[in-house]
C-alpha positions, 0 to 999 in steps of 0.5 A, a space after each residue: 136323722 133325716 136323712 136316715 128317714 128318708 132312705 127308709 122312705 125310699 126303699 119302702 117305696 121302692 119294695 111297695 112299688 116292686 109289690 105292686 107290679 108283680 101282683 097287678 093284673 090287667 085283664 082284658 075282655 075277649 069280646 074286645 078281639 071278636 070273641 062272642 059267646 053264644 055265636 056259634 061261630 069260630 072264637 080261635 081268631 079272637 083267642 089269637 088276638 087276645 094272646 098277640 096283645 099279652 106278648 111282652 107283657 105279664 100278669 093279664 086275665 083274659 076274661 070270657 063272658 059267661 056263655 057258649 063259645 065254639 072251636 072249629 079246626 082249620 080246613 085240611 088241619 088235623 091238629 088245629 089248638 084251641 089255646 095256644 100259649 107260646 112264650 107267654 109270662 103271666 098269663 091267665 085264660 079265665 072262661 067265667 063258667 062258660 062252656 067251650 065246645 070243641 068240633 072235630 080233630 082238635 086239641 083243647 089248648 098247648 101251653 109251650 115255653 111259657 111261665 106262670 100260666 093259668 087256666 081257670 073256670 070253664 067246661 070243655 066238650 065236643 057235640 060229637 065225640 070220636 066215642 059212642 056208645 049203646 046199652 045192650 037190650 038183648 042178647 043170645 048166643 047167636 046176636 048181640 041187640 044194642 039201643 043206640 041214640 042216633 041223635 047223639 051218635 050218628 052211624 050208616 050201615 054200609 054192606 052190612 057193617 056199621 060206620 059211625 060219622 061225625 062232623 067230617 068223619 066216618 069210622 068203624 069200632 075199634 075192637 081194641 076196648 069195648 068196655 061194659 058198665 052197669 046199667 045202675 051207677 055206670 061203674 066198670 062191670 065187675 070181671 070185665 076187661 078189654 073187648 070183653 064182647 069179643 069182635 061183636 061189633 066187627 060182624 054184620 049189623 043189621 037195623 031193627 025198629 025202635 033204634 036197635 042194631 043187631 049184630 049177628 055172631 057169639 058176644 065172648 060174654 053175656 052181658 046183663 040188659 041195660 049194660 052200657 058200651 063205650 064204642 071206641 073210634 080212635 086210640 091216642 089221638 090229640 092230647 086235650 090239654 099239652 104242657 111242655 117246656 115251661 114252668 108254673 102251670 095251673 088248671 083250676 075249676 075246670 071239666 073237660 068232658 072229652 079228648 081224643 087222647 090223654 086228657 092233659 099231658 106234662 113233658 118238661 115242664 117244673 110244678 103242674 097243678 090241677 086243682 078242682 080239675 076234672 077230664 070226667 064223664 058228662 053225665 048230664 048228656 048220658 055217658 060213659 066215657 070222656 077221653 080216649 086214653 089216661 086222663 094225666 101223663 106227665 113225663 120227664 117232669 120236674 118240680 112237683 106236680 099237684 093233683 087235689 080235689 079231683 075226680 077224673 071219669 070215663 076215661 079209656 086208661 089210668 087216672 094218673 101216669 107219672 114216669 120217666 123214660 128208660 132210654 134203650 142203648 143201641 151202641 156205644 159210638 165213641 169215648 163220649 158218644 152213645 146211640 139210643 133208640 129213643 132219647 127226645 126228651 133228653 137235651 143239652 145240659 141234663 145229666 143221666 144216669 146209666 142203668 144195668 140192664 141184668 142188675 137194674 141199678 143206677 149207675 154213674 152219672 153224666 151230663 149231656 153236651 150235644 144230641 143228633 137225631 139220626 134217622 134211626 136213633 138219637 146220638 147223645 155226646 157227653 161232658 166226659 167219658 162214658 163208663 166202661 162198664 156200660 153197653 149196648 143193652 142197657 139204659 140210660 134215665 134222665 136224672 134233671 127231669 125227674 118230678 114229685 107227686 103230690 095227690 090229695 082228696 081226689 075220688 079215683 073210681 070205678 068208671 074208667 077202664 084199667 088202673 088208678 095211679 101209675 108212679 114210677 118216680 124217684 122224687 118224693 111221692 105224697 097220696 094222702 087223703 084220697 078215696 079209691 074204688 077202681 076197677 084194676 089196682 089201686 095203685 101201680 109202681 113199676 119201673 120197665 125195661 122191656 115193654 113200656 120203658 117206664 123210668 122212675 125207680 122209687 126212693 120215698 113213697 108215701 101212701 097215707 090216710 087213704 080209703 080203698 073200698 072194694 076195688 080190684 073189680 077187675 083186677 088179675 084173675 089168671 095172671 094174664 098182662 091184660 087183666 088189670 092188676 094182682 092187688 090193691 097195691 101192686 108194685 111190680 117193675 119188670 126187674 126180676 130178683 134172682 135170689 135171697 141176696 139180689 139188690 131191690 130195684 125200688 126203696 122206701 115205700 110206706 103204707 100208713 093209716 089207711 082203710 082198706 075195705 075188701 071182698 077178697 085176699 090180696 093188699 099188696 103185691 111187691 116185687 124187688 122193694 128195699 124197705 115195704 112198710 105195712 103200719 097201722 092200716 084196718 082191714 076190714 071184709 065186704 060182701 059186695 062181690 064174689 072172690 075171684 083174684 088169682 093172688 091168694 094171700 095177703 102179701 105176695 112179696 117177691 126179692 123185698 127186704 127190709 119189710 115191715 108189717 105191723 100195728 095193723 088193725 083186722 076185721 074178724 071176717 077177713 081171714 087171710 094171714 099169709 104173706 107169701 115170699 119168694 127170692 127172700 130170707 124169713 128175716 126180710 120180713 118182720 110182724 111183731 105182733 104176728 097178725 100175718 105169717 110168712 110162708 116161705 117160698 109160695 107164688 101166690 
């Protein structure tokens, strides 16, 4: 009996002890490695440091005293990093509430082949961002006056052009965005996209008294005194914050205020959370814009990325962009060997599917046992030969790297150019309780072979207990690409249904107990989705703005099958009843209660 007692003695010890060292967690202060808040000077050597110490070692908190802390680049570097983590395990980078500043070409942090990483409790901004901006103080057809603080946004008109500079920089406007926002809540003005002021800030500038520039020529548009502009000096430049090939990785309780790019961007990594994680506008300073390009990317993911109590802000594209690559076939180059125009994030060991260029369906599957970067494009050789019915024109998807989506109690607004959620992934797709008021859809599902590449087709989607209140702002009011979306929900891959009978290229979306409160036709807009379902959703009409959009019904349904409409709830006021189909058999779509009616064959 007692010697029972004491192997049961032993292997509690033992478990208590496993316990133990997986949950202890050592931390260390920066100011032990040279780092001083409020200095003013360079903290990366110290963040250096610090990260030297962790290797080898798990579960350590790098701790920062409450304060200012400044980042500066290296001399001739254009993409000095901030943070970087490099096969690191464990590793938790806490900034105690305090405020990092950023200065120049830079990237915020890079988490590369590491595990369980954290970073936690800190503000991120620049004193000078590569964006400005001006609030419109007149306007005639033949000049455009805009107030600038010269303070904050620091410019020289040079032969009659203005230049604006910043800590070692000196740059025009880009004519590529220009977006206005109202004077009162700074939200996207409503029917504007894209250099809606045309090449204004490209013409002759001249300074006026009381920090007016004139700029001589016809604005496209008439803008309303007050309206702000966000001016644009770089498009796609240093990603904010680089997650790649690792695994476990959480942003919580941070704002990052500007990035030259995205504002985090995910490629093969496993399980990426942002809790309490916001790339948003500082309003504090007065803004309208934070990063230069979508706040999240993630692509060939795997795992589930979460996203929860976010609200991401004056950002220069979607809220959310998560989607894998369709890999363009350039040739077949042997029995196992086939040549893509672009395969990067595609490895040794991950197994794709072939996908058909004419019926856009997943094929066979194989697995991938060598890849060589030529100088025009990537050689993939695989474990087995390549089917026979593949060729040069189609695709390929990478079927390892594919990730879930899971978006929960985030504000999706109206203060950032373009859409809200992109996903195009066949993992399953959870956007629950969360509250959207955007200026183009709500929503975007697509799937690309032609422009983009965007790969994900779907196969369960949910959308559940959400609030979408008049968005669609600026969403499609001739049908052009560069407006920003035909309906609330708009699932559009660039698949075409050719007739009543042609497979659909998306499966298993459902729209559920949501509140969808709107000024004008269109819900949904689907094209090519094997089981759409519209259940137990309330409609209810505003007045807030005009109708403009250039879908007329409610649904515009074309190639679905297996559509489901019913158990909806509708506002007297909201009047539209149409679902209008094409490619599609009346039986494709079922109403039961007949609250909508199928109009066989329309466009719109």
């Amino acid at each position: 009996m007692a010697h029972k007692i004491f192997k049961k003695s032993c292997v509690v010890l033992l478990l208590l002890c496993l316990f133990c060292e997986a949950y202890s967690q050592e931390t260390i202060n920066i100011t032990s490695f040279g780092g001083s808040p409020n200095s003013y000077s360079d903290v990366i050597p110290a963040i250096n440091r610090a990260l030297g110490y962790c290797k080898g070692k798990k579960n350590i908190t790098i701790h920062f005293p409450k304060g200012r802390y400044d980042f500066f680049p290296r001399e001739g570097s254009s993409n000095t990093v901030g943070m970087s983590v490099y096969k690191q395990n464990g590793v938790t980078i806490d900034g105690g509430d305090s405020e990092f500043i950023f200065h120049g070409k830079m990237q915020i942090a890079n988490v590369d082949s590491s595990t369980n990483i954290a970073l936690r409790n800190f503000t991120v901004d620049w004193d000078r961002p590569f964006t400005s901006q001006c609030q419109v103080v007149g306007v005639t057809d033949t000049y455009l006056d805009v107030k600038i603080d010269r303070e904050a946004y620091p410019y020289q008109i040079e032969k009659d052009t203005i230049q604006f500079t910043g800590e070692g920089w000196k740059l025009p406007v880009l004519k590529m965005y220009g977006t206005l926002y109202d004077k009162l809540n700074k939200e996207v003005v409503y029917n504007t996209w894209d250099a809606p002021l045309g090449n204004i800030f490209q013409n002759k500038a001249e300074q006026l008294a009381g920090g007016v520039v004139r700029f001589h020529g016809k604005p496209n548009i008439k803008p309303e005194i007050g309206t702000y502009v966000a001016l644009f000096h770089i498009r796609y430049g240093n990603v904010g914050v680089y997650i790649q090939n690792s695994k476990d990785v959480l942003l919580q309780d941070v704002k990052i205020y500007y990035t030259l790019g995205f504002g985090l961007r995910g490629e093969r990594t496993e399980n990426i959370t942002m809790r309490n994680a916001s790339i948003c506008v500082n309003d504090q300073k007065g803004r309208v814009f934070s990063c230069a390009a979508d706040a999240t990317n993630f692509v060939n993911c795997k795992g589930v990325i979460k996203v929860e109590n976010c609200a991401h802000t004056g950002q220069g594209d979607d809220f959310i962009n998560i989607h894998g690559r369709n890999m363009a076939i350039n040739k077949i180059a042997g029995p196992s060997t086939v040549e893509f125009k672009d395969a990067r994030l595609t490895t040794v060991g991950d197994s794709v599917w072939f996908i058909n260029k004419t019926t856009a369906q997943r094929g066979e599957i194989r697995v991938v046992s060598s890849v060589k970067k030529n100088k025009d494009n990537y050689a993939l050789t695989f474990t087995s030969p390549v089917p026979s019915n593949v060729n040069a024109g189609d695709f390929a998807e990478n079927k390892t790297w594919t990730a879930g989506l899971e978006l929960r109690r985030c504000k999706v607004l109206k203060r950032n150019r373009a859409r809200g959620l992109l996903v195009t992934t066949p993992k399953r797709v959870v956007i629950e309780d969360n509250y959207f008021r955007t200026a183009g859809t709500a929503i975007l599902i697509e799937g690309d072979l032609n422009f983009w590449f965007e790969a994900g087709a779907t196969t369960n989607l949910q959308i559940k207990n959400n609030v979408f209140e008049n968005c669609l702002t600026s969403g499609n009011k001739n049908g052009n690409r560069g407006e920003w979306g035909e309906a609330v929900i708009t699932i559009t891959p660039s698949h075409q249904p050719q007739n009543s009978s042609t497979e659909p290229y998306h499966k298993n979306i459902r729209i559920t107990n949501n509140q969808f409160k709107v000024f004008d036709a269109p819900l949904v807009r689907a094209v090519s989705v094997r089981g759409l379902y519209f259940d137990n959703n309330r409609i209810v009409k505003t007045e807030k703005y005009a109708p403009y959009t250039w879908q007329k019904s409610a649904f515009l349904l074309d190639g679905c099958r297996e559509v489901e409409i019913t158990r909806n709830k509708l506002d007297d006021k909201y009047a539209t009843r149409d679902v209008a189909i094409s490619h599609m058999e009346n039986s494709d779509v079922k109403i039961p209660d007949g609250l909508f009616k199928v109009n066989l064959n329309a466009t719109r």
